[in-house]
C-alpha positions as CSV (number, residue, x, y, z in Angstrom):
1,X,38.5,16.7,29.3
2,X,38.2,19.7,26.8
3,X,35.1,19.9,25.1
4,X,34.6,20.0,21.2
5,X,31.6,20.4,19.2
6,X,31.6,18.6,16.1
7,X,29.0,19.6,13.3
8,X,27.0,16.9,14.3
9,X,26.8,18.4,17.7
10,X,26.7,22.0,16.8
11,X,23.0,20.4,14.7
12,X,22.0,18.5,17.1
13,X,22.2,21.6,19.7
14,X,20.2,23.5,17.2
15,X,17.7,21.4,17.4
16,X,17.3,20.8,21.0
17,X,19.5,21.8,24.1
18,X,18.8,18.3,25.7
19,X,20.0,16.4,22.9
20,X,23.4,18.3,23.1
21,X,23.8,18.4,26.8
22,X,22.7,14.4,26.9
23,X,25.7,13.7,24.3
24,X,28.1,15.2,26.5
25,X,26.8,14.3,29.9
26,X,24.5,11.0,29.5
27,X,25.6,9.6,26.3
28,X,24.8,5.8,27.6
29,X,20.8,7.7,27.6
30,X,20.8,7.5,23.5
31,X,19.7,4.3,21.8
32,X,22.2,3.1,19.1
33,X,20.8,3.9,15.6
34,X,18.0,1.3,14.0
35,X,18.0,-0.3,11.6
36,X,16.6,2.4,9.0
37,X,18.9,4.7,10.2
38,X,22.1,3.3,9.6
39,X,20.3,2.4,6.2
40,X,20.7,6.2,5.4
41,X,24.0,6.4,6.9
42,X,25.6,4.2,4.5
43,X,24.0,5.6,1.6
44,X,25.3,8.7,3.0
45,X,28.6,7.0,3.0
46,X,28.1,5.6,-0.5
47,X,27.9,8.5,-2.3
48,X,30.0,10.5,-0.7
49,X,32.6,7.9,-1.9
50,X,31.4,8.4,-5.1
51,X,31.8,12.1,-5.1
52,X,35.5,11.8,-4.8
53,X,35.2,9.8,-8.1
54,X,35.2,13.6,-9.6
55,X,38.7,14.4,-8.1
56,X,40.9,11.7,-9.3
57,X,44.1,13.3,-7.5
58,X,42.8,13.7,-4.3
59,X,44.3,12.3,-1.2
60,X,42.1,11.5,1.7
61,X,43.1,12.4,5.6
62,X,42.5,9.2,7.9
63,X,40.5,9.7,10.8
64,X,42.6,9.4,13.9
65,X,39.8,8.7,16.8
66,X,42.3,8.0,19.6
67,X,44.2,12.1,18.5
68,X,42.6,14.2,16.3
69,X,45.3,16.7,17.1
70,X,47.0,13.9,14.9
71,X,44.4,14.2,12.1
72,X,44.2,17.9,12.0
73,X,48.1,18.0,12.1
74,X,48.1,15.6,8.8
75,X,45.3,18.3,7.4
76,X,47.2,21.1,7.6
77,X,50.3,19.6,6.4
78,X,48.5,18.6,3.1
79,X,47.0,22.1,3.4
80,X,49.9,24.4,3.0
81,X,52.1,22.3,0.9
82,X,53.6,24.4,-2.0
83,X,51.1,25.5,-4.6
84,X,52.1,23.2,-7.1
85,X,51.6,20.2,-5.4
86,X,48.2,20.8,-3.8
87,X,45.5,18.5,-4.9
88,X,42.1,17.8,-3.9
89,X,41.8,16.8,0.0
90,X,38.9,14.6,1.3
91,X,37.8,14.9,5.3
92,X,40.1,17.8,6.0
93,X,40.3,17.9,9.6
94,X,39.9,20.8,11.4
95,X,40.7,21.3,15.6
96,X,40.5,24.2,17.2
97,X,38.5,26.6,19.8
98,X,36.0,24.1,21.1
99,X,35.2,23.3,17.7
100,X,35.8,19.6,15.6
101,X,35.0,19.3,11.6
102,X,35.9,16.9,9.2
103,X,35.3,19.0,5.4
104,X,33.9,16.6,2.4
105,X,36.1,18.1,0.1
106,X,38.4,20.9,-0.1
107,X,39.2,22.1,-3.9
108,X,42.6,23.9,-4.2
109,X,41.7,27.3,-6.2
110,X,44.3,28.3,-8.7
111,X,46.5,31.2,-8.4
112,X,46.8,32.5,-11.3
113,X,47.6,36.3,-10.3
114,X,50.0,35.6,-7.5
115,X,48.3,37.8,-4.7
116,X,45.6,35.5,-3.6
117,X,47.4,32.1,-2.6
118,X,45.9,29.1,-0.7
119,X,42.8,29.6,-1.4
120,X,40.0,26.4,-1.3
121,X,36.4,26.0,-2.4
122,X,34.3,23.6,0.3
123,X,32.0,21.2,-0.8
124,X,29.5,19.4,1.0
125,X,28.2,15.7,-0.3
126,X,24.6,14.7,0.4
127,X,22.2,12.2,-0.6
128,X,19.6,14.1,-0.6
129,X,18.6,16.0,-3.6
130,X,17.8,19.4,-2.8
131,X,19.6,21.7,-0.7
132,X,17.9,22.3,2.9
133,X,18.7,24.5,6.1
134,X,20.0,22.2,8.3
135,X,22.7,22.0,5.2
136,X,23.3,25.7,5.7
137,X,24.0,25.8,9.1
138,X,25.9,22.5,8.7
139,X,28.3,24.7,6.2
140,X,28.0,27.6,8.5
141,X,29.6,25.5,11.5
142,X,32.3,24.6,9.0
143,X,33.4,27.5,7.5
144,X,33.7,28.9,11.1
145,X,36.1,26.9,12.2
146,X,38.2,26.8,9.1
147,X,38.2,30.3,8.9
148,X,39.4,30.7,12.5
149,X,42.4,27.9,11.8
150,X,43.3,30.3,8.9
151,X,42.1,28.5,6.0
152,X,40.6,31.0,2.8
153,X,37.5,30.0,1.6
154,X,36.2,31.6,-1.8
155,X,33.2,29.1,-2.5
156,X,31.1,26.9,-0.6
157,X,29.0,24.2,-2.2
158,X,26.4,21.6,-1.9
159,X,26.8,18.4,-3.7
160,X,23.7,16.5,-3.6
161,X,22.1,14.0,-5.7
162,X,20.6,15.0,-9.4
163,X,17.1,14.2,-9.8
164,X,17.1,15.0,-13.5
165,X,20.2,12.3,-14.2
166,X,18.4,9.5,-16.2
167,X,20.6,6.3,-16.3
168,X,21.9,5.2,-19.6
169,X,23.9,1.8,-20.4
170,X,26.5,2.7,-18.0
171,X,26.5,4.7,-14.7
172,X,28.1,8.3,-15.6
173,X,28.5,9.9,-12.0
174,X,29.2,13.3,-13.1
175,X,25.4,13.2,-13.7
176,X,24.7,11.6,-11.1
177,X,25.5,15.1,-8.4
178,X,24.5,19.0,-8.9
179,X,26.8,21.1,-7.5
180,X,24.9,24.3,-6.2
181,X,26.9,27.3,-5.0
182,X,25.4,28.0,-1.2
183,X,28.5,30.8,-0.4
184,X,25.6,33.9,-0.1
185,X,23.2,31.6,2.0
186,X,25.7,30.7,3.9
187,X,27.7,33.8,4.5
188,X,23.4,35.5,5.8
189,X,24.0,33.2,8.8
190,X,28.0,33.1,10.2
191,X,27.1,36.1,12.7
192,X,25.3,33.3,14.7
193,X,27.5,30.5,14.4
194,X,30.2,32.3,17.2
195,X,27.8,33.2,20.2
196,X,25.6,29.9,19.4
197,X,28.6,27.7,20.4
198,X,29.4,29.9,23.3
199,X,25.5,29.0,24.4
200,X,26.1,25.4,23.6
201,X,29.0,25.2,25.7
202,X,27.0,27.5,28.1
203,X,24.6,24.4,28.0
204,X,26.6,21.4,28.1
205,X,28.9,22.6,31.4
206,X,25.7,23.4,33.2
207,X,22.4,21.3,34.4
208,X,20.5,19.1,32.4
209,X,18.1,21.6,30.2
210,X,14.2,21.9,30.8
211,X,13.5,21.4,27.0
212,X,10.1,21.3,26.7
213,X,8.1,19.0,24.0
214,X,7.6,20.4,20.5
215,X,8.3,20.6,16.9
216,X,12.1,20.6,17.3
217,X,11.5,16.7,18.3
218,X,11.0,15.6,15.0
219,X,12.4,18.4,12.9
220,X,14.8,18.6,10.8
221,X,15.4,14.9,12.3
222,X,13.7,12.5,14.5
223,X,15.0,13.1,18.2
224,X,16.8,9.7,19.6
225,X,15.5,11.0,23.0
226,X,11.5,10.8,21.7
227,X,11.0,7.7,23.3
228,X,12.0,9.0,26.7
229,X,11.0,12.4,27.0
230,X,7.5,11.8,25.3
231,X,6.8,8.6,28.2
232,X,6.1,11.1,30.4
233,X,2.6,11.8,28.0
234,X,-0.3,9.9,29.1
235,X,-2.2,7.6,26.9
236,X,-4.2,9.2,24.6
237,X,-2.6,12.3,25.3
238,X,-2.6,15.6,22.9
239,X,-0.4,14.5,20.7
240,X,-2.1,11.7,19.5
241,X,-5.0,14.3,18.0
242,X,-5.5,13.0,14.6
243,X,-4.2,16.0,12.1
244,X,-3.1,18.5,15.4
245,X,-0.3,19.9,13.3
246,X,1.4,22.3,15.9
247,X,-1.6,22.6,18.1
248,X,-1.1,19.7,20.5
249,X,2.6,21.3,22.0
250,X,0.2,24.5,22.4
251,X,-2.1,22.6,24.4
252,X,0.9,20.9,26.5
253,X,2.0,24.6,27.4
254,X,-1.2,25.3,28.6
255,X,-1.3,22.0,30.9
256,X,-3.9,20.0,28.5
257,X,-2.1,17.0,28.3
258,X,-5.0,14.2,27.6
259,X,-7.0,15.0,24.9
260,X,-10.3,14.4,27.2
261,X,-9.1,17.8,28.5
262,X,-9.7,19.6,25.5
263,X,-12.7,21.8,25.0
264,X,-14.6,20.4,21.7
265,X,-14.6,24.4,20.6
266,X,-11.3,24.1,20.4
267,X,-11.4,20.6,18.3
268,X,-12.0,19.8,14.8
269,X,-15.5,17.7,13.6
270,X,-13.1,14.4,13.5
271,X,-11.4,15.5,16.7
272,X,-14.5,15.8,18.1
273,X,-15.3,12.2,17.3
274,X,-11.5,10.6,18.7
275,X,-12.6,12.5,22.2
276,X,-16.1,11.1,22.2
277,X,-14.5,8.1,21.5
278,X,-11.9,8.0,24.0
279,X,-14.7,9.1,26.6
280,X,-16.8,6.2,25.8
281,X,-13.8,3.8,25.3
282,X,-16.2,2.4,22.0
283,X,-15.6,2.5,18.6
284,X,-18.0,5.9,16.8
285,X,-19.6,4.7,13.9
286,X,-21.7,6.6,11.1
287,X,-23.4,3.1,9.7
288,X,-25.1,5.5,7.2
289,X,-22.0,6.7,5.5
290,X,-20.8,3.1,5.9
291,X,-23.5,1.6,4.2
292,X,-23.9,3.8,1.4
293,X,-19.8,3.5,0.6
294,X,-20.0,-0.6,0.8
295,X,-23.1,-0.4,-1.4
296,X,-21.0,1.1,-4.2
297,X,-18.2,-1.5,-4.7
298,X,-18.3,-3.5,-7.0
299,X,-17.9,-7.6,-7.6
300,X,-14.9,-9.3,-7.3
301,X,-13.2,-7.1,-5.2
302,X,-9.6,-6.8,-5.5
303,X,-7.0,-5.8,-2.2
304,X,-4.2,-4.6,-3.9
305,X,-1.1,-3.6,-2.4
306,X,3.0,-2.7,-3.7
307,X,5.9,-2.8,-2.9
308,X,8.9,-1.1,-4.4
309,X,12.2,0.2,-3.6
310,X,14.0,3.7,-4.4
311,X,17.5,3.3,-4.8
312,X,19.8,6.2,-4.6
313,X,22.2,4.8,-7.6
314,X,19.5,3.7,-10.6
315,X,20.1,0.4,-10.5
316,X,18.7,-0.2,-14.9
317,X,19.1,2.2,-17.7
318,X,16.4,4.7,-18.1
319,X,16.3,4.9,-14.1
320,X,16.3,8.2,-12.3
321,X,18.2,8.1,-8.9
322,X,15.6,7.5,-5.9
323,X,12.4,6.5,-8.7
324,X,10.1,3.8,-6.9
325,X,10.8,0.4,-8.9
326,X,7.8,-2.3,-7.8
327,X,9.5,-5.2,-7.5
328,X,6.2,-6.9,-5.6
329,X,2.5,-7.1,-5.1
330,X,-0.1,-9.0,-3.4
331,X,-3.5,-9.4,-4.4
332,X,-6.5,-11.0,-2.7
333,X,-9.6,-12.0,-4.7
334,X,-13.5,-12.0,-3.2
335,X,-15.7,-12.8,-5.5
336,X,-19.1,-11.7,-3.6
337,X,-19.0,-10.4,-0.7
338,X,-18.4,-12.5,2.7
339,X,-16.5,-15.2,0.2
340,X,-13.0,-16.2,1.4
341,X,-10.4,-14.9,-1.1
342,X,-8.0,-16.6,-3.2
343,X,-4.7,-15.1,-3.0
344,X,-2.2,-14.4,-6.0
345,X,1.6,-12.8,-5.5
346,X,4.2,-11.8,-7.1
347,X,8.2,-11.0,-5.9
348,X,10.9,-10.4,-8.2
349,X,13.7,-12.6,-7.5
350,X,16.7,-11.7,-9.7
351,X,18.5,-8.4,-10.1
352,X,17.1,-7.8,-13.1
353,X,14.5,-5.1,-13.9
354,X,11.1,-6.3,-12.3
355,X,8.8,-4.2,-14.0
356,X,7.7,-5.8,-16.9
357,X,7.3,-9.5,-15.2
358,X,5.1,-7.5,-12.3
359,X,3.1,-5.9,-15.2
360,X,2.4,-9.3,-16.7
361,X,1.5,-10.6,-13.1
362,X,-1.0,-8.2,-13.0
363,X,-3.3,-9.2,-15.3
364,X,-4.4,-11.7,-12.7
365,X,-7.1,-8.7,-11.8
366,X,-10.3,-9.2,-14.3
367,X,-12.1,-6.8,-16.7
368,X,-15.0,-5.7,-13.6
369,X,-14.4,-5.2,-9.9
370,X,-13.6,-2.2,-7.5
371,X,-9.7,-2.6,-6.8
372,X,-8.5,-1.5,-3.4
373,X,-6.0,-0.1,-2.3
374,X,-5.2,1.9,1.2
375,X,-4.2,5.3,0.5
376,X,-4.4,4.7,-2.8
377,X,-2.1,7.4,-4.4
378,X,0.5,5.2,-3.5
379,X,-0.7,1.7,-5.8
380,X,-2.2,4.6,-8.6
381,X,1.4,6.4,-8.9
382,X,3.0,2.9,-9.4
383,X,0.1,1.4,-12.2
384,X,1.1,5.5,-13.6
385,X,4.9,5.0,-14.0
386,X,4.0,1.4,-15.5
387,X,1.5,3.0,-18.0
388,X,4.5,5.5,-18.8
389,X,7.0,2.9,-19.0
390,X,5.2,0.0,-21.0
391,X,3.1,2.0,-23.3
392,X,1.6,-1.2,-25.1
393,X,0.0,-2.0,-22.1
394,X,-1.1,2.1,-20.8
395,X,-4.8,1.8,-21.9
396,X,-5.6,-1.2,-19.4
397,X,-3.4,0.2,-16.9
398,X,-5.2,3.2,-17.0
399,X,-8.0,1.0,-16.5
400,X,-7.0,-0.3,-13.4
401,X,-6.4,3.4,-11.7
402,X,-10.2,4.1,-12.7
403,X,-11.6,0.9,-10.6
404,X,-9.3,2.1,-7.8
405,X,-11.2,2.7,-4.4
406,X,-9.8,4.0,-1.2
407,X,-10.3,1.9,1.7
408,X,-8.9,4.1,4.3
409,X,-11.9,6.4,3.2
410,X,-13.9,5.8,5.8
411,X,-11.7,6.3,8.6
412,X,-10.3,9.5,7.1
413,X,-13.8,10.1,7.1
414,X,-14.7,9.6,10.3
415,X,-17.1,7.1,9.6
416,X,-15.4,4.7,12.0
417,X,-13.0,5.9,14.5
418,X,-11.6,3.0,17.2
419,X,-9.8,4.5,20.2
420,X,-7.4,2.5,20.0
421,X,-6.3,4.0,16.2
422,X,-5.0,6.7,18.3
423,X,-5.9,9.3,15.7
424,X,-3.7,7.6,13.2
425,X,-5.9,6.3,10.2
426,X,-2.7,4.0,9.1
427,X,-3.1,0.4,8.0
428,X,-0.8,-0.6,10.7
429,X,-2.9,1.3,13.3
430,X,-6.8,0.2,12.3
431,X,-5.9,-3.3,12.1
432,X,-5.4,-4.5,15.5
433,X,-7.9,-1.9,16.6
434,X,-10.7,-3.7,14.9
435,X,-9.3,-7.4,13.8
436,X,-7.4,-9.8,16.2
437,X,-4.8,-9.1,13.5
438,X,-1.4,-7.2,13.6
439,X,2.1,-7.1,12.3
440,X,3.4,-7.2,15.1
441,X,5.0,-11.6,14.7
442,X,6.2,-10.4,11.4
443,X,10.2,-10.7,11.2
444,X,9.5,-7.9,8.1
445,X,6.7,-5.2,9.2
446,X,7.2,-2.2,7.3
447,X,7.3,-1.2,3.9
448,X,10.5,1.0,4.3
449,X,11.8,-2.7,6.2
450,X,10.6,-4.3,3.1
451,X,12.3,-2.0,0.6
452,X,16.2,-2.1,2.6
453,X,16.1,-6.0,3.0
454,X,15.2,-6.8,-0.9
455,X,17.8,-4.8,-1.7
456,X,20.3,-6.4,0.2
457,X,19.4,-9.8,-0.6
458,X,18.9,-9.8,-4.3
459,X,21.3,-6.6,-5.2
460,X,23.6,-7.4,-2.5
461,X,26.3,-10.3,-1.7
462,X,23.5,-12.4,0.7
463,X,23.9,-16.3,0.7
464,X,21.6,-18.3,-0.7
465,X,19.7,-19.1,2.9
466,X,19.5,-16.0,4.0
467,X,18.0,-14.8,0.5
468,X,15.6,-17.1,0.7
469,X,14.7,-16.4,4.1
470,X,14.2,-12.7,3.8
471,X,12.2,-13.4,0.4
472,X,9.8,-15.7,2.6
473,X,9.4,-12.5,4.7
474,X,8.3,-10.4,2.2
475,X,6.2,-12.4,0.9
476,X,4.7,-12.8,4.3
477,X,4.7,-9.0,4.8
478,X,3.0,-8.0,1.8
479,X,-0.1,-10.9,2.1
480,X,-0.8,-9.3,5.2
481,X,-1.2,-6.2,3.8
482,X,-3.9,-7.4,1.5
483,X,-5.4,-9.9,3.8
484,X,-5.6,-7.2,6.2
485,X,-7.9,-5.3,4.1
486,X,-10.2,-8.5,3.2
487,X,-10.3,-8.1,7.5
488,X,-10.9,-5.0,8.0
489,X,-13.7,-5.1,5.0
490,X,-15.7,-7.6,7.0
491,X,-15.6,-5.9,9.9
492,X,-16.9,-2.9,8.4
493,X,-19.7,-5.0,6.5
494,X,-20.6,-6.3,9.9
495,X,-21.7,-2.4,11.0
């Protein structure tokens, strides 16, 4: 069976040699793609249909799975057509020495001197909004093997999504994309592209690759191999060192693999403390710090916590594309401390804008009281964009960001480290480390969850049911998150 790298492949090789050599050789080995992933596949898909919105005469080459000699046969046909009827083509398909692409868009270039026929500009659709280097080397791949089948390329191009583009009544998608001219980037790299597919083939027709751990795992992507080649690590292994940045796949190199192993010279002051507390298997507690922190919030306490969603397409005028909208919050009450709270909520329901309904929820929180929040630049960025947006109600908004205290504080700080936070000072991670509470019974457990499925329910065609039954879930979802905080409060007041 030949072999053919297709620019997925060719990026994925990049990235790691196992990956590449697992797709051709063990391809049962990778997981299908989650949830959240296929989320960004079909806005992928999304707006690279509306990018051929911009060429109204184009004609699009169907993918042919079972031949692509078929597919690239129909490409080239469309490709060297006479000059006066070529026209826009969308996933050009391209066959030939090992190599398999499918092009965006290729833009017939006019001839208007009659010595430089058939020429085409490439452009590349993303949804992301800036260009990156994996986009390079993606373009890189391409023009390689379009070049080598005898296509001219004068431009190459990156269509991605326009920041700036502020929605007005109606959706304008010329807006919407910024076309940046990547031709000089891309041209710094093509040397490579030729002797980095011979390695790849070099790598997929040999043994299975001895790639160790490191960066590459989660850069520029998450590897779908993580799970399996990281069980190997033991628990509480280096790579759980809260903030190791790089230095944990040192310390694998050098044979450190549990983070016990590690000389404290070699560990940072809140390093220092995860070991100790690893060693001792007990929580490390600073009930100074503590003490002096509690003794400075003030009564009723508020547990704050958003949600929101960041849809590619604005969904309202005066929207940007990917701006957080809140369409939710959850807010639990104390009045002293040790008091059970009373719980208020609010989830938009319609697919209207939510802001100003969520705004007017809000005043459930009084004129006094610490508000909390956990990592609280989050909750302070949305009360900001309100305060921008509503600017009758920007003074007490303003307000609210002032009373705003940080309750991952101390664990950031190190006042209280559990060993079982494994380094992380997330919500999700000191919960169940120091409550008999987690997430983990909840259909809906993460905000990124929380964001895709309102979307799909309330913007998209859900029944009625199912609507309901997601709704339920959020509102599930986001109480925890607040209750969780009244939790983890007491058990620090308990210290």
């Amino acid at each position: 069976m030949a072999i053919r790298i297709s620019k997925s492949k060719y990026l994925n090789g990049l990235q790691c040699p196992k990956l590449l050599w697992t797709q051709f050789n063990q391809r049962d080995l990778i997981p299908e793609p989650g949830a959240g992933q296929m989320h960004i596949f079909n806005t992928g898909h999304e707006i690279g249909d509306l990018a051929k919105l911009l060429y109204p005469d184009g004609i699009e080459v169907p993918m042919n799975y079972e031949d692509l000699a078929a597919t690239d046969h129909e490409t080239a046909v469309l490709l060297n057509c006479p000059s006066a009827d070529r026209v826009p083509i969308f996933e050009a398909s391209v066959l030939i020495d090992n190599r398999y692409c499918r092009v965006d868009v290729l833009v017939p270039v006019p001839d208007e001197t009659g010595e430089e026929p058939n020429r085409w500009d490439l452009v590349e659709v993303k949804s992301s909004t800036r260009v990156r280097d994996v986009n390079i080397n993606d373009v890189a791949f391409q023009y390689d093997a379009l070049t080598r089948a005898g296509i001219v390329l004068r431009t190459l191009s990156l269509m991605h999504v326009n920041t700036g583009y502020v929605r007005g009544e109606e959706f304008d998608v010329k807006q919407f994309f910024h076309l940046e001219d990547i031709t000089d980037r891309v041209h710094n790299v093509l040397e490579y592209v030729p002797r980095t597919v011979n390695k790849m083939l070099n790598v997929i027709t040999g043994p299975d690759p001895d790639t160790p751990i490191g960066k590459r795992c989660t850069s520029p992507y998450t590897c779908p191999l993580i799970s399996q080649c990281w069980s190997v690590l033991p628990d509480n292994n280096v790579t759980d060192l809260y903030f190791s940045g790089g230095r944990a796949f040192g310390y694998l190199d050098e044979g450190l693999f549990s983070i016990a192993d590690v000389p404290d010279e070699r560990l940072t002051h809140q390093q220092k403390i995860q070991k100790k507390a690893i060693i001792a298997n007990a929580p490390h507690t600073n009930a100074k710090q503590l003490h002096n922190w509690l003794g400075e919030l003030a009564y009723p306490v508020y547990h704050l916590d958003f949600e929101t969603m960041n849809p590619a397409l604005p969904p309202f005028p005066g929207v940007r594309p990917y701006q957080r909208i809140p369409f939710q919050f959850s807010l639990h009450i104390q009045d002293s401390p040790g008091d059970e709270p009373r719980h208020v909520a609010f989830l938009a329901r319609e697919a209207s804008d939510p802001r100003a309904a969520l705004v007017e929820a809000l005043h459930a929180i009084g004129d006094e009281g610490s508000i909390l929040a956990w990592a609280m630049g989050f909750e302070k960025g949305v009360l900001n964009d309100m305060a921008e947006l509503f600017p009758a109600e920007a003074e007490w908004l303003a307000g609210l960001t002032e009373r705003m205290v940080d309750l991952m504080v101390p664990f950031r700080s190190f006042w209280y480290h559990h060993p079982d936070q494994k380094g992380s000072c997330s919500l999700k991670a000191v919960l169940p480390a120091i409550t008999n509470l987690s997430y983990s019974e909840l259909e809906i457990a993460d905000g990124n969850h929380a964001s895709r499925a309102y979307a799909e329910v309330v913007y998209g065609q859900a029944d009625e049911k199912t609507k309901q039954a997601v709704l339920d879930q959020l509102l599930a979802y986001c109480e925890l998150d607040t209750f969780a905080m009244v939790e983890i409060l007491r058990a620090l007041q308990t210290v």
